[in-house]
C-alpha positions as CSV (number, residue, x, y, z in Angstrom):
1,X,-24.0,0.1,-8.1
2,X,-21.5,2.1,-6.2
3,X,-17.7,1.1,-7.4
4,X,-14.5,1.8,-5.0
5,X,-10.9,2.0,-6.4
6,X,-8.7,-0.5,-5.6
7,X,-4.9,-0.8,-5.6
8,X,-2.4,-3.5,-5.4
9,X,0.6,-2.7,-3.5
10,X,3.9,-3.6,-2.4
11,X,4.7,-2.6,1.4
12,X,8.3,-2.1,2.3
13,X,9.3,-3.2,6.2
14,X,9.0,-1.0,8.8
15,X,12.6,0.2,8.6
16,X,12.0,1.3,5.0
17,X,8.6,3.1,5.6
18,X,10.0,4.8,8.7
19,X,13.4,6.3,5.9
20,X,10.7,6.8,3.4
21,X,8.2,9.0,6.0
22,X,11.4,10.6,7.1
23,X,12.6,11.5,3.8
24,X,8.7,12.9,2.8
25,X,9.2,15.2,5.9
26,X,12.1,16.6,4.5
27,X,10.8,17.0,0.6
28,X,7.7,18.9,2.1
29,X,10.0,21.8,3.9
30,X,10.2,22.8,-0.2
31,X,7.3,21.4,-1.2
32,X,4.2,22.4,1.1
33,X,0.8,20.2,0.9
34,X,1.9,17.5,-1.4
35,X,1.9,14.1,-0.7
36,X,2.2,13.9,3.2
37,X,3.4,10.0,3.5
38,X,2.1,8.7,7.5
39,X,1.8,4.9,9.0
40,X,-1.6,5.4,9.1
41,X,-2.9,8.0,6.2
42,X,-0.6,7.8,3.6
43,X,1.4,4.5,3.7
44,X,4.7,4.8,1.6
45,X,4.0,1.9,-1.2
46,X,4.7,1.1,-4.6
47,X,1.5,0.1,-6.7
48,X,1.3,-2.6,-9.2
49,X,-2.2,-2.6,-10.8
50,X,-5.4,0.3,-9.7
51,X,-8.7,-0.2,-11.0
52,X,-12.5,0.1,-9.6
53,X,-14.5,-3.0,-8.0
54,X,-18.6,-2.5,-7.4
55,X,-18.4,-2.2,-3.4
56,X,-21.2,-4.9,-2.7
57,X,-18.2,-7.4,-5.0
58,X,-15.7,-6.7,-1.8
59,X,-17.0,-9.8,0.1
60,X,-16.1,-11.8,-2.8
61,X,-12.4,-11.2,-3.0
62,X,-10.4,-13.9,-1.2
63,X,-8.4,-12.3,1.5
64,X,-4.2,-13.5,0.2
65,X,-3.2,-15.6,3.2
66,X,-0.5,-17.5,1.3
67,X,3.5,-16.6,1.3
68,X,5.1,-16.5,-2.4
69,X,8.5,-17.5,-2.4
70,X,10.5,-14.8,-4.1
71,X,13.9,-16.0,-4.0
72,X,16.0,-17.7,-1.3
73,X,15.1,-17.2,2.1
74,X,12.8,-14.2,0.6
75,X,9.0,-13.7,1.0
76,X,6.1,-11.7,0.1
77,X,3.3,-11.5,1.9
78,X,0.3,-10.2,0.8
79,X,-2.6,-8.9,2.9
80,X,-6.1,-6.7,1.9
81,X,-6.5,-3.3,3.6
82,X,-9.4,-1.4,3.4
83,X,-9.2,2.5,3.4
């Protein structure tokens, strides 16, 4: 069987992603071909757990559809995105 890494992440909001891409952009004018953060390539994150799943298990993890209360007025959402 063919196994995939997989990581569970933490996504900041848009605002936050935009300042972190921003601040990538200007890390990289001293630090050439590193990590190039992008919406789309490279989303800035912060990971919680990596590990390796056999590919044909994918279909069997439940996509997270729920909302975890945090604290007041706070949420995380949590969504499964395949790269």
């Amino acid at each position: 069987m063919t196994e995939i890494a997989i990581d569970v992440v933490l996504l900041p909001s848009d605002g936050m992603m935009n300042r972190a891409i921003e601040i990538n952009k200007v890390l990289l004018k001293e630090n050439e071909n590193k990590i190039i953060l992008h919406k789309e390539k490279c989303l800035p994150h912060i990971s919680l757990c990596m590990g390796c799943i056999e590919e044909n298990k994918i279909p069997d993890i439940k996509k997270p559809q729920e909302v975890f209360q945090l604290s007041r007025g706070s949420a995380l959402r949590l969504a499964l995105i395949a790269s």
